[in-house]
Each structure stands twice: as C-alpha cells, then as structure tokens.
N, C-alpha and C positions, 0 to 999 in steps of 0.2 A: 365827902358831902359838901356841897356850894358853903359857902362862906356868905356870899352876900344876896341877900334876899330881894335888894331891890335890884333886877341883873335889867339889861338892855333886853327886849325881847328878840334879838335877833341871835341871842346867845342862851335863850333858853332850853332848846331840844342839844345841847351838848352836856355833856358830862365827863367826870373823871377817867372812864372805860370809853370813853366810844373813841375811834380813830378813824380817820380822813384827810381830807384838804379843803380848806375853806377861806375864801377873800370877800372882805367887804370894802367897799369906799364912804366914805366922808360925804356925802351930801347935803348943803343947810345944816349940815353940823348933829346929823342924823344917819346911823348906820344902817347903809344899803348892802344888800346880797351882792355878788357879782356874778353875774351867769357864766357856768363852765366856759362857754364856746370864746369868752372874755378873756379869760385866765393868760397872763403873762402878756396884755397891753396893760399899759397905766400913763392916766395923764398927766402930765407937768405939775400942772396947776391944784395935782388932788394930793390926800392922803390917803394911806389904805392899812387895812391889816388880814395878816394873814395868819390860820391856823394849820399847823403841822400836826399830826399825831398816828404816830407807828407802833410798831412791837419794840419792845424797845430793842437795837441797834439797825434798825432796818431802815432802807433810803424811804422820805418821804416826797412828796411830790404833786406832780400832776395826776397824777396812775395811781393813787392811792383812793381806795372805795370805802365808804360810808360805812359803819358799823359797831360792833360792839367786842371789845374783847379783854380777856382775863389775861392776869400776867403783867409783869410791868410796861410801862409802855413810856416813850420819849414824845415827850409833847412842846412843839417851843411855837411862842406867839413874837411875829414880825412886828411891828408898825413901821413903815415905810411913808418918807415925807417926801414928793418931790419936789422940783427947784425952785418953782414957783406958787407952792403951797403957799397958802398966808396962815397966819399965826396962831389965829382961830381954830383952823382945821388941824395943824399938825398937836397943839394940846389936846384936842378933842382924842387926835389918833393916839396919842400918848395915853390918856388917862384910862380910854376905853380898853385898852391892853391889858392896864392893872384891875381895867375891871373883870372882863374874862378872866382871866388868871385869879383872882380873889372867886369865882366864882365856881373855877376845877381845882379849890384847893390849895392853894398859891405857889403848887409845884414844876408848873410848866419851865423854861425857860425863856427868859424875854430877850428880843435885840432889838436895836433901834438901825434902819436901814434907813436912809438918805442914796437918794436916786444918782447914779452913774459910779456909785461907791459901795456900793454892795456886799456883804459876806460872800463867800464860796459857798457857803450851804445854802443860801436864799436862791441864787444863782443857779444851782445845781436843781431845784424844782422844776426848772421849766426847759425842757429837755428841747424844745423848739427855739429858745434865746427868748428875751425878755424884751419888748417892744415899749419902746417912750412915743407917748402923742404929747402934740400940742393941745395947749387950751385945758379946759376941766368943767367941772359943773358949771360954775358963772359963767361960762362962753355958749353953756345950753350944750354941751356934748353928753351922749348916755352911751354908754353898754351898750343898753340895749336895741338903740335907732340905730341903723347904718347911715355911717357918714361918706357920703358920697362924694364927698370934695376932693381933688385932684391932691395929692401928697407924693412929699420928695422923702426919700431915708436915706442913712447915711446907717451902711453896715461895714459892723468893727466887730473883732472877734474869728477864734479858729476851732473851737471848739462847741462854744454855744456863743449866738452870734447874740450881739447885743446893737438893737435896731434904731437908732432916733428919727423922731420925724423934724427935719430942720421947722426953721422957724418961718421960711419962707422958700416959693420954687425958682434959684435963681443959680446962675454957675458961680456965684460970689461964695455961697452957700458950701461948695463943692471942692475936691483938690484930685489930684493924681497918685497920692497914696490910698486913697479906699475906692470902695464899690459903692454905688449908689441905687437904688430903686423908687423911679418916678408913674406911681398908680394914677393913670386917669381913666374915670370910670366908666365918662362920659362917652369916651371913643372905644372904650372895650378895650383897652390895649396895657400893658406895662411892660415899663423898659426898664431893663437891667445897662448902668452903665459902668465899665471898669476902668479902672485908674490904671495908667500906663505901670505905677509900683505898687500897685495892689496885687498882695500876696494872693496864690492861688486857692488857696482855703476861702479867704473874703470872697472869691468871687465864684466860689462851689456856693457859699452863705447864700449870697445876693441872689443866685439862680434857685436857690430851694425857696426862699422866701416870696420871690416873683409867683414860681408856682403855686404857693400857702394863699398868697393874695387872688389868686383867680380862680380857686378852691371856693374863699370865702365871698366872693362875690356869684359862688353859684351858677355861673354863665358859662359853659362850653365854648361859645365863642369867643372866648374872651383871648388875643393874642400876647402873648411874653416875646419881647425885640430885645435884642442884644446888642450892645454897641459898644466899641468897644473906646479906649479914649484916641482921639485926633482924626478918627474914620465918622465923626457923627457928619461929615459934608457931602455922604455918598447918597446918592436918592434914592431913596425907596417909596411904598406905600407909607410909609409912617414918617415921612420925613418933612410933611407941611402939622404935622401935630407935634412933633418936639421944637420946632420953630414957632409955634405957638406960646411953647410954655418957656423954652430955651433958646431964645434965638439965638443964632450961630456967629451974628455981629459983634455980641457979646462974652461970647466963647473966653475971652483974654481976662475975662475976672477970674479963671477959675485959677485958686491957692497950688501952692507948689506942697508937695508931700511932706506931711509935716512930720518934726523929730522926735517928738514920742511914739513910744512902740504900741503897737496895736491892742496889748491888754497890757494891763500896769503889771508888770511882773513882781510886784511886790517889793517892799524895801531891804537894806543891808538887816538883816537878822542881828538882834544883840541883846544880850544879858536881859533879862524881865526882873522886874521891881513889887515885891509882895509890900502890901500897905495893911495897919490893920486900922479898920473904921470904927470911929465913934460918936455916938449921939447923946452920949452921958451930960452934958453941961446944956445941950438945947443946940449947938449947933455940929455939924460935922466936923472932925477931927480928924487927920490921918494920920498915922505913925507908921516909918519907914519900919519893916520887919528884918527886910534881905533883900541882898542883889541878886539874885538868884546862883546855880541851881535849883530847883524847887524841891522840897519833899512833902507829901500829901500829910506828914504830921506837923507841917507846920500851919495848917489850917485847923483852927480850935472850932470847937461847936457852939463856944458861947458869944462867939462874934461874929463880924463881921468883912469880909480883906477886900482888896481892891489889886487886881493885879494890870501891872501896865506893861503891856505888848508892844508901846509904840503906836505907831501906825498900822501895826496891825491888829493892833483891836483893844478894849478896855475890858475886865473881864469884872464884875463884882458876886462875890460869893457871899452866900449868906447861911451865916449857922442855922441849926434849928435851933438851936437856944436861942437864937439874937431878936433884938426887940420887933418890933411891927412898925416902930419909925423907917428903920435902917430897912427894912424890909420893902415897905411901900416908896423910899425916897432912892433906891438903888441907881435908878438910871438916869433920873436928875442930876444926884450927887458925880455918878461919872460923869455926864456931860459938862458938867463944873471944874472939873481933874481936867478934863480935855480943856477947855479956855486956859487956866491956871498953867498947864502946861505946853499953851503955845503949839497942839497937836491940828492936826485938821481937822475942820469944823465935822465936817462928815466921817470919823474917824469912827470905825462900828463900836458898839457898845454891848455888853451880852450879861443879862443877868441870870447867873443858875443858882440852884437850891442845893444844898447838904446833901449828896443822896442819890441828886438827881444829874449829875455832869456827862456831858457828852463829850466825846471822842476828844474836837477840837482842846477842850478845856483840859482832860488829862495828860493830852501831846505835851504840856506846859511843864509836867512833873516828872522826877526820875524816873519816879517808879508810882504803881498808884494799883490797888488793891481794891478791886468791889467788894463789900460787907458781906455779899450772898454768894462769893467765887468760890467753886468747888473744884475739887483735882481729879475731875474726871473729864473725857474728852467727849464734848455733848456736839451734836450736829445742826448746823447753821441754815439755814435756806436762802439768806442775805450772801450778796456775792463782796461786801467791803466789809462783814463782820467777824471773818474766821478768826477765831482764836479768843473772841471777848470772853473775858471771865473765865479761862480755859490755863490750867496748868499740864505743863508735860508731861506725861505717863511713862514707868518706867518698860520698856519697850525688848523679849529676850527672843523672839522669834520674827521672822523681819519678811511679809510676804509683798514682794514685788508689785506685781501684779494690782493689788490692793491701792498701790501711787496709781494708776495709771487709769484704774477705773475712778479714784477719788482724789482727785489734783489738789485740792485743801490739805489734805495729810500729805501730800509731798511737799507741800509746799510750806507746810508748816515746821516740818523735821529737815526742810533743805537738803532731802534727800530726790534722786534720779531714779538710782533705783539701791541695790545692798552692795553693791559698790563692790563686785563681782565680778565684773566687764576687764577689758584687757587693757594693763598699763604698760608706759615705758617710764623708767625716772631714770632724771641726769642731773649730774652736779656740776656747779659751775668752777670749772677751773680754768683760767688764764684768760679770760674772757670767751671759755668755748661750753659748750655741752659733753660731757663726758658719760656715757652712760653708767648706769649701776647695775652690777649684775642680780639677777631675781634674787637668789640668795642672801643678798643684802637690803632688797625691798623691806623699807623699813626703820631703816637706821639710817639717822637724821645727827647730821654737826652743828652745833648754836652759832659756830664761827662759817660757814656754809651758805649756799643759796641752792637751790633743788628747782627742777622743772618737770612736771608730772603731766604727760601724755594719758588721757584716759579714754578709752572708748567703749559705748554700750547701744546696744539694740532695743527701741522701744516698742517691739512688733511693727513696728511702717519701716523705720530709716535706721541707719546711726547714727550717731551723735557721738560729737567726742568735747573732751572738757579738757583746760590745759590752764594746770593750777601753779604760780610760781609762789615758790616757800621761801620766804625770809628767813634767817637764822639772826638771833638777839644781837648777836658779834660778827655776825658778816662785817663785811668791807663796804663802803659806798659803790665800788668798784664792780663788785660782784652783784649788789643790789641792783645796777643799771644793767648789768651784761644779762643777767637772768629778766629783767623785764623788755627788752632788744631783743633775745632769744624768744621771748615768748612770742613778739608780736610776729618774726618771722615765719616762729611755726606755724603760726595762726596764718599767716599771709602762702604759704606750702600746702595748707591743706582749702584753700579757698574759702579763707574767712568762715569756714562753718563753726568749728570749736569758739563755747563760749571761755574766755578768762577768768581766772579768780585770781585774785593776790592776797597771800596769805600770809600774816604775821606767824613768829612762833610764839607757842601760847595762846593764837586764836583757833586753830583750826576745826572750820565748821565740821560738822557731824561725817559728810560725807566724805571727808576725805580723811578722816580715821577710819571710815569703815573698807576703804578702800587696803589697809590695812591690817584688817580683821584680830584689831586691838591688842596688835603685834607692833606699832609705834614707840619707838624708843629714841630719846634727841640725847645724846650724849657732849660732852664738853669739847673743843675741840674743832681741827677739820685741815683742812687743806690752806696752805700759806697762801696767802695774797700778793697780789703781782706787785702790790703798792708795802711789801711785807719786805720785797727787797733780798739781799742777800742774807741775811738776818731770820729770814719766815723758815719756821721750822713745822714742820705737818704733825698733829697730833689725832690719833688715831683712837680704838677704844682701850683703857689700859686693861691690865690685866685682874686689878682689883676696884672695885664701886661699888656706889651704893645708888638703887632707882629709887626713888618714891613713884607708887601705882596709884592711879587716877579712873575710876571710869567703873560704870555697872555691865557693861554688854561690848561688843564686839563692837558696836556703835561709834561708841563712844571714848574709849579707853586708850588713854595712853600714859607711856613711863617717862622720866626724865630723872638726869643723873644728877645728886647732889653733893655735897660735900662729903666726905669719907670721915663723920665725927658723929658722934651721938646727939648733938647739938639738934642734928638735920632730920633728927626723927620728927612724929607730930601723930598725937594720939588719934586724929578725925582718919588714918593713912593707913595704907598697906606697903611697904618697903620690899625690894629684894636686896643684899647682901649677896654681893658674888667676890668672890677670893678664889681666883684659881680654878680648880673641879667643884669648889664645896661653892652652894647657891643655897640660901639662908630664906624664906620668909619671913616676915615680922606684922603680924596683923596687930593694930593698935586696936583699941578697947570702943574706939567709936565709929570704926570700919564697919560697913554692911556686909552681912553674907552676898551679896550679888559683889563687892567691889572683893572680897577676898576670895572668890571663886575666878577673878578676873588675872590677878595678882597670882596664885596656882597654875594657870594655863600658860602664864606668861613665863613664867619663873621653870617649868617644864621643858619649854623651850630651850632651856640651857643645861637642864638636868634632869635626868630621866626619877630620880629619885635629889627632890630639894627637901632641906630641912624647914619647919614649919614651928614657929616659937610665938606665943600671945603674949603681948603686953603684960610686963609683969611675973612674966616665968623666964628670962633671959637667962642660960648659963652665962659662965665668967669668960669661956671664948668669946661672946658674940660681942660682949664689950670691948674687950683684948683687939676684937678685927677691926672694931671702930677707935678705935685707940683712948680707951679708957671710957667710964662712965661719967653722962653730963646732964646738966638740967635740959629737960628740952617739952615743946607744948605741950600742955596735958589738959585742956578746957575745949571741953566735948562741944561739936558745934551741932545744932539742928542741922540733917540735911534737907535743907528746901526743895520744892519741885520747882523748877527752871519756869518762870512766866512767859507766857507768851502774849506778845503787843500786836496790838492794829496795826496792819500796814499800811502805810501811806505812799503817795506817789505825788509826786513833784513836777513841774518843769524848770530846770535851772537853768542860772547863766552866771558869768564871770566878766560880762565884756566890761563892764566898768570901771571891774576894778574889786571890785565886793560881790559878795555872793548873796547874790539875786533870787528868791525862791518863788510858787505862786504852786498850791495847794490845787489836788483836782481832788475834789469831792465827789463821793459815790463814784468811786472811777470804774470805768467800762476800759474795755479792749482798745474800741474809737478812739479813745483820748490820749493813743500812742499816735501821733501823726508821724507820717514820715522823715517829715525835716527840723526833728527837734532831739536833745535829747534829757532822757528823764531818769528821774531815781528815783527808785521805788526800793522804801525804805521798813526792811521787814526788821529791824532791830539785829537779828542776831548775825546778818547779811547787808550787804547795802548795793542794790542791785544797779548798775548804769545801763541803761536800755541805749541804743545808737538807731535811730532812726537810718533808711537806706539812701535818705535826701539830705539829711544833715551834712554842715559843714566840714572838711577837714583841719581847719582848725578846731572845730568841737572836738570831731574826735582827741585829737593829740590833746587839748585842755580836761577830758571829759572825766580822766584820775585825778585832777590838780580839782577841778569843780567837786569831786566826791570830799575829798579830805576836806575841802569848806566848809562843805557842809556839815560833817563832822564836827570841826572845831566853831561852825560858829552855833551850832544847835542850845537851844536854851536849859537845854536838860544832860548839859556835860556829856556828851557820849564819849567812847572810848575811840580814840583816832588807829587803834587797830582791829574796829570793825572790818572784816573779810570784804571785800569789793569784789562783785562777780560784773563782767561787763557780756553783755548779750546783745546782738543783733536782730535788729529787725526781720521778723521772719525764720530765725532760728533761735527760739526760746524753749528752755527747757522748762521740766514739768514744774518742779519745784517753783518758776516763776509763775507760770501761767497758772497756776494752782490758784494764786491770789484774785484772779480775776473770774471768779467764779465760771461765769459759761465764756469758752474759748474757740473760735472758729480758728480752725487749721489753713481752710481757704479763702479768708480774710484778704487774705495780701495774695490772691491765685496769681499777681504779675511781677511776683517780687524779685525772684529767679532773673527775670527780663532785665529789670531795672538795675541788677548789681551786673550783669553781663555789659548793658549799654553805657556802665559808667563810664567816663573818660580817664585816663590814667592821669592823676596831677602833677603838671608839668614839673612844679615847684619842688615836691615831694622829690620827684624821680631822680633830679639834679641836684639835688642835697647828697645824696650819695654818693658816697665813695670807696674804693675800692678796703683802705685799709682795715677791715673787721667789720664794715660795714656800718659803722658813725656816721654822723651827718655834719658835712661843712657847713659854713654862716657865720656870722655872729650873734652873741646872745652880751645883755648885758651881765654886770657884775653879780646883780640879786638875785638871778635866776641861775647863775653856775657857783652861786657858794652857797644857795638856800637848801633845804627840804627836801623841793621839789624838781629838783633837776632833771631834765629830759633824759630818760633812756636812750634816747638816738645819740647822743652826747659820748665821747670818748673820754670815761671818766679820771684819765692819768691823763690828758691832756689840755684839761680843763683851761688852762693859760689861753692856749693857741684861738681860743675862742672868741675871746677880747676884743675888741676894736684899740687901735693902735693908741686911738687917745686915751682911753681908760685904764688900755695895760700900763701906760704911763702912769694915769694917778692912782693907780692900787698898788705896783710895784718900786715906783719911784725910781724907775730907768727905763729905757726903751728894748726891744728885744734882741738888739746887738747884746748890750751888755751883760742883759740876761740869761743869753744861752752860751755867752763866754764862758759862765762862774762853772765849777763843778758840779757835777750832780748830788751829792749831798748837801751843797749852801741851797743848788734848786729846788730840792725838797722840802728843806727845813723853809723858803721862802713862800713856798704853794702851802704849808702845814698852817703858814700863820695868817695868809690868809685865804683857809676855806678851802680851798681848791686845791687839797689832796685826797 
C-alpha cells in the first residue's frame, strides 16, 4: 500500500504489483514522461529517472511490457545525473526517487547513476547502447521535437555501444582509436568514420547506429558513407559536404589513440569492508564490522550496514527494523562515505532493503540463503536465473537425453551426459603418459597426476573432454608434465576437447561418474624423477581402510585413511580390507543411499563383505585397526548442495592485477571472438577462449582464472575445477547457462581456426628435448605457483638470464655445474626451483 499520499502525479497509475519500464526527465524541476521511441538518449544537461520492475530474477529493460503481476517481483529506481546537470535538477532527481519508492512501499532498490559511470544493470537495459546529447531543457531540446541539427558521436564500446554527441563538429573533437558518426540531416546523408585503431566491434557499432540514425529520420533516401581514416581526400559525391563540416585543411587536429581501454574494465578486486550505520545521537555514525569475507549473518535486522566495494560500488542495506531516518538518508549518507573516502565522485551507490537483494548484492556474500528457498528443482523461463533459490536433488536414475533436451539441468549438475562414453587414463611417469589398464580405471595415487581422455556422442558430433587430475602429493614436476601432456593431446586431436584441471578432493560430478562410483585415491604412487635414487614406488598395500563418500554413482567416491580407529567419523561409511576379509562399518549418521553406495563398492572386492553398524563392533574389528580409539561422534545435518548464479566475466591481467568487468543478463553475443571470459558457475570455473584472442591470453588464461579465485571477495576455494572451452566447441553443461543457444551462431568458425597462422614465436620455443620451451623467464615466475607448463620442471636453472642466475645463486654457471649433483639439488631445493 503507497506510503505517501501526496505522490507526484506522474507516479500515480504505479503500484506495488504492476511491472514495466519507465523514464522520466527533469524539466523546470517537474517530472516529464519520456516517450518509448526516446528510451536510452539522455542529455548532458538533464536528470532522469528510471523505473525497472520484473518477476523477481528476470532481465529488466527496454522489452519489458506494462502490466500487473502476483509473486514477488524486483523493482529498482535509477536517478541518473548527467555532467552538466545543475544542482537543482540532480536534488529534484534524487528526492523524487525517494518519492516513488516511499510510494511502492519502500521496497524497491534505489542506485544513483551519474552519466559515463554507469552500473552494468543500468547499462544492460538498453540493448541498443545508451546514447549522450548535448544541451538539455534550458538549450529548448525535447524528446519529443526532432532535432535536426547536424551531430558528430563518438562510439566506444563492444558490446553495447556507448554513443556521445561531442561538444562540437570538428577533427579536434576526433582521434584514430575510435569510430565516429557524423548525422547531417540536411543533405540526407551520415557518415561513419573509422579510426585507423579502432577495434572492429567499434566499428560493427558505428555502422549499426548509422543505420538506427536513418531509421529514425524516416527517409529512405537517406545515404550512410563510410570513410575510412587517411582515405577522407578521395572524391566522391559526399566529398564537398564533409568539407563543409570537416575540412580536410584541418585534418591534422585529429588526437592520436588514446590509452585507456575502450570500456573501463573495472578495477583490481579486493577485500569489501562491512560498516554498521548509526543515527542514534542525530548524526550518522559508522562502525567498522569486518574486512570481509562476508557472511549474510552478519547483517542484523535492526540496523542498518554500509558495504564498501571500492569503486565498484557503495552498497547500503537497510534492516526492517531500522529507523526511517537511516532509511530515507541512505544514499546521501553513502555519497558522504564516497567524499570521506577520497572514492570517485561518480562512484555508483545502491540502496536495497532486508528481503529484497538482488543478484549483484549477494555475489558480495559466501553464501546467502533466501527466506522462501525450497529444495526442489523449480523451472526458470529467465535465461541468467537458473538455479536461484534452487537446492540439489538427490538424483539415482540418470536419463541422458533429458541434458540435451534441457541444457539448465546439464548445466547445472556439470554433467555432458552419465559419463558412459569411452575413456582412456594415463599416469604421469617420468615426464610421459603411461596408460592404465581398464581394469584399474579407477584407482587413483594422491602422490600421482592422471590424464583422462573422454569421448561421448551428443546425437550431432563427438566430443571429447581431457581432464588432468592433480594428486594432493604429486611433484611439481609431474604437475607441469600432466598439464604439457594435456595441451598436446588437445593440440593431436585439433583443439576440439574442452580441458578441465582438477584438484584431488574437487572432482566435479562428471568425472566421478565417469567412474560409476567405483573411484578410489589410495596413498601412494609412482617415484618422482626429482625423487632421485631414493623414490621408492608405493602401490596399494595389502591392508586399509576407505572412508566412503557419496549417495549415487554420481557422485561417490572412497579415499584411503589411516589404519587407526581414530579415522573413523560417525556422518561415514568405511570399508576395512585385511587381506580376503572386506569389513563394512556404516556409522549412525550415514544415509541409506550413501550405505548402499559403500556395499556396491566394498562388493567389488568381496563377493561376500562383512557388514557391522556403529556401536555393534566385535573385538577383531578393533584388533585390525589396532586397538580402540576416540574418534567423531557429532552427527552433522546433511545439507543439500546450493546452487549459485552464474556469472560471466571479461577478464584481464595485462597490468599486473586482476582486472574483472561483469556482463549482465548475459546472452550468447557477449562472447566476442577476441576476448576471453569466465563464466563463473561456483562449483566449475569456466574459461571460454575466444577464436580471435590473443596467444598470450591464451598461455595467461589459467594464471587469469586462479586470480580470480584468489582475489574474489567471497573467499573461494582456489581448487575450484577450471574447465577451459573454446569458442565454437562448448559443451552442454556450459551452454546450458545461456538459456537459448544457437549452434550456428559462429556458422564460420571452422574457417577461421583453419585460416589461423601458426605462431611464429610459439613454434620456435620448442624443442626437441620432451618438448619444453626454450626463452627465459624471470625468477618469480620459475619459483611461484604458477609456473608455465611448457617449462622443463627439473631444469628450472637453465631458464635464468645469466644476470639473475648470478643473483639468486651467487656464482655463474661455470661454477654451478661444476659442484655435484647432490650440492645442485640441495641449491635449486633452496631456492624454489626444485
């Protein structure tokens, strides 16, 4: 019910239920309609505001139609100030916000947008790009009159093009890194002009908007010229009217490309800073709460917080208990945080309500639970909403098919298909691939590295996946051979198989069931080349003990623990193997689906296994574990596995730091060719490779994921599984996310990887011995982390540049390779580079 009785009248036919899109402007300080055909110009000189309201998780926009509806629904109000607003009007936009909003209730979400600094949700409404004029009401410009006057733009953007009308039509105006369009209306004519480093997206932009322009001037005749940059001296029919506006005498003002990047890619991501707010004494109060992680209980309902993003955005939350001060002073108060903190003036601002948080805001939190989430799997019609308020189901019959007709459920269980299709596995010994025979498909060494060949048929093609398995006690050595092995298979079978790198103890869904919850990692494995005369191989013994994990075929796997009663844990299923005799041990907080999983497995080994429940242990079973010990007995709830938004990204690293820039309501489109992206589903972290991207992207595009990881505000786990996919050969499980999927999207993709050029750089890096790459690399990058796979990891020295082998080893490499090989060892162990 409206809250305030005396409402603006142009906000009277809304309500708490109805959903739309709606813009007004500021005029004399009096809220005006904005006519549709309007929607996403805005002048300089004005204010505006905008109303959003959807079902709640669904994109809101231009496309969204008038009406009325039940259920909850996400409603957020813009005010938008541009540059040249004056002071009057941007309060007016301000207040009139809180008035709408005090009018549906005070539930909506408010942001404060300031023109060229934008939200990505604000941005994401106008699927056309979002067009700046000069001037505003006081210059006499309307909506509604067409203005006729000759205009120059300046188009920036690759995705949704963001359009300025400069301030004037002159080549001073203009540079050789963007695209330009100069409308005059007079002569029927507009010119697209392009900058010699004007990215080819800018100038796909420039030629869509030429055409949008001669659209809205309604005149058939109307001609779009193309010019390209340093060719404007060639004569044509149009060539006494761009010298009219442009003379070519003039030509030599035009700015040289400038060094920011065409959209702000956003700043280095770090730690968020929870505040809680006070209005108890008469004036605001903040108190630091945490430096983040965040947890959604650390947000009380009888106050009020203030969370600081940085520059990427101020967020204020307000309890339902909290007062009506704090309530109505919200976005004041943050823009006083923003001065106070020396942030950017235009730094966005987002006020939500207890109840009511949108997407963006919960990305913020570890984890975050809706009040009304149930654990059933309900179905979406929004292609960026799968899985909101959705917990996983426990899943014992697995119908293929079912993925392929409904890509959200592949996509959401990271399943292809039952993981059915034909494998090959090899283990990494001596820097090689060694296959395993089927028989031992399965059995997995924590001291080990595994390379798993997968192929399956999705009725059109094959597809194959090639998964590399970490073991907890691998070697560094073995780590970089199995990621070298990977990318060569990959590079043998023509870059079709997507990658995944997989920790132990992460492994996604699909590559246990590739298994058929017959995975077992045992202690152990094959000596290390860097293990020396000394590596001794250890194998499975002949007495252990599993602890069993897992409800279905799916899901399940065993892992070997210590041979002591200690290792029991009452939430568990154990196998006991001694020899013939195979023991079950089902604890007291085991499910019947995980103790039916723990019998199948334990059958395996024994046609007839013993079968003993917590608490009924004869005196052998302790005897084989060597005596009786305390061990867990604190029954834990089993949860159902949440499932998160996915998000999608464009990232970078060239700086230095890791660069992120959010695509909202993302579509298919907003995989350009020559970028590439993470699309970041929580339990997966997807790297997409564009077919036009860099090669250095590529080679960085692992070291870019774990960045992300580690610099994510919400702690993620850095052995999130990495799946890396190519453009044009995405499996279901990805494309699942992007709701409606064209297969012949990219009909010339095929073309385009055939006409690649081989790089040159790449190809003479190589060398014969195992297939490493010569160069050098400095110090930080061959004793870090992240060491390139292409890198010969026992020779890590030779990599050095001759000065720095000097300052890390404090002799030159005469001396060096004089000493023994054991002083050499122990010199590389100390520093890093063994």
């Amino acid at each position: 019910m409206a809250r305030n009785i005396a409402v603006d009248p142009a906000f009277k036919s809304l309500s708490s239920s109805h959903i739309g899109f709606h813009i007004w402007r500021i005029e004399n300080l009096q809220i005006v309609v904005v006519p549709v055909e309007a929607w996403g110009k805005f002048y300089s000189g004005d204010s505006y505001i905008i109303f959003s309201s959807t079902p709640y998780g669904e994109p809101g926009g231009t496309r969204m139609k008038s009406g009325v509806k039940g259920g909850p629904l996400e409603q957020h109000i813009h005010f938008w100030l541009g540059e040249d607003a004056s002071q009057d009007e941007a309060a007016v936009a301000a207040y009139k916000a809180v008035e709408l909003d005090e009018h549906l209730g005070g539930t909506p979400i408010q942001h404060r947008e300031v023109q060229a600094q934008e939200s990505k949700r604000f941005l994401a409404y106008f699927k056309m790009g979002v067009r700046y004029l000069s001037g505003g009401v006081k210059s006499g410009l309307s909506h509604y009159v067409e203005d006729l006057s000759p205009k120059l733009f300046q188009v920036k953007g690759k995705r949704k093009p963001i359009l300025r009308q400069t301030r004037s039509i002159d080549w001073s105006e203009m540079n050789h890194g963007d695209s330009f369009v100069l409308d005059v209306p007079a002569s029927k004519v507009v010119f697209v002009w392009q900058g010699q480093q004007s990215n080819n997206y800018e100038k796909l932009q420039a030629a869509k908007f030429a055409q949008l322009v001669k659209v809205e001037h309604g005149d058939t005749d109307y001609s779009v010229v193309i010019m390209q940059d340093s060719m404007e001296h060639i004569d044509t029919e149009f060539s006494e009217i761009i010298n009219d506006y442009l003379p070519l005498t003039e030509r030599g003002n035009i700015k040289e490309a400038k060094c920011q990047p065409d959209e702000d890619d956003g700043h280095a991501r770090g730690r968020v800073k929870l505040y809680r707010c006070s209005d108890s004494e008469g004036k605001l109060i903040l108190t630091e709460v945490k430096d983040g992680p965040l947890l959604q209980e650390d947000l009380k309902s009888d106050d009020s917080f203030l969370i600081d993003n940085g520059n990427h955005g101020i967020w204020v939350w307000i309890g339902k208990r909290a007062s009506e001060g704090e309530r109505r002073e919200a976005m004041r108060n943050a823009q006083g945080f923003i001065k106070a903190k020396n942030l950017k003036s235009g730094t966005p601002v987002t006020r939500v309500i207890d109840g009511g948080e949108p997407i963006e805001f919960k990305s913020l939190f570890q984890q975050w639970r809706d009040r009304d989430q149930t654990n059933t799997l309900s179905k979406k019609n929004s292609t960026s909403t799968l899985g909101r308020g959705i917990a996983r189901t426990v899943q014992t019959k697995f119908d293929a098919q079912t993925l392929h007709e409904n890509p959200k459920i592949a996509a959401t269980n990271g399943m292809v298909d039952d993981g059915s299709g034909v494998k090959e596995v090899f283990r990494v010994e001596m820097f090689d691939l060694i296959n395993v025979p089927e028989e031992d498909h399965g059995i997995f060494f924590s001291g080990d590295c595994y390379v798993i060949l997968y192929a399956y048929h999705d009725g059109n093609k094959d597809n194959y996946i090639i998964y590399y398995w970490i073991g907890s006690k691998s070697s560094q050595d073995e780590q970089g051979a199995a990621a070298l092995r990977t990318v060569e298979l990959d590079d043998r079978l023509g870059g079709l198989p997507v990658q995944v790198r997989v920790i132990q103890g992460k492994e996604p869904q699909h590559f246990l069931a590739m298994f058929k919850g017959q995975m077992t990692v045992f202690e152990g494995g094959k000596a290390s080349a860097f293990d020396g005369e000394n590596g001794v191989n250890q194998g499975i013994p002949s007495k252990y003990l599993l602890q069993v994990r897992g409800t279905n075929r799916f899901t399940t796997k065993a892992n070997q623990e210590e041979l002591r009663a200690a290792s029991l844990n009452t939430n568990d299923c154990f196998i006991l193997v001694d020899g013939a005799e195979v023991v079950i041990w089902y604890g007291k907080g085991s499910t019947g689906d995980e103790r039916e999983m723990a019998k199948i497995l334990a059958h395996e080994k024994s046609s007839d296994p013993t079968i003993i429940f917590e608490g009924q242990e004869k005196p052998f079973f302790w005897e084989a574990l060597g005596g009786k010990e305390d061990y867990f007995k604190d029954i834990n709830m089993k949860q159902a596995q949440e499932i998160f938004e996915p998000r999608l990204f464009q990232c970078s690293n060239a700086s230095g730091n890791i660069k992120v820039e959010e695509i909202i309501d993302f579509e298919q489109p907003d995989l350009l060719a020559e970028d590439v992206m993470i699309l970041d589903a929580y339990h997966s972290l997807f790297l997409w490779i564009g077919a036009q991207s860099t090669r250095t992207e590529h080679s960085e595009s692992l070291r870019i994921a774990r960045d992300y990881l580690d610099t994510c505000p919400t702690a993620r786990d850095p052995d999130t599984p990495v799946v890396t996919v190519k453009q044009g050969r995405e499996p279901i499980s990805f494309t699942g996310y992007f709701g409606s999927w064209d297969e012949e999207y990219w009909e010339d993709i095929e073309e385009v990887y055939a006409s690649m050029p081989v790089d040159p750089v790449s190809t003479n890096s190589i060398i014969s011995n195992g297939g490493y790459a010569a160069g050098t690399y400095p110090y930080s990058t061959l004793a870090g982390p992240d060491c390139p796979p292409t890198i010969d990891p026992s020779k890590k020295e030779e990599y050095l540049s001759d000065h720095e082998f000097l300052q890390v080893f404090g002799m030159d490499r005469d001396d060096f390779n004089s000493m023994p090989e054991w002083k050499k060892k122990n010199k590389k162990k100390s520093k890093n580079l063994f």
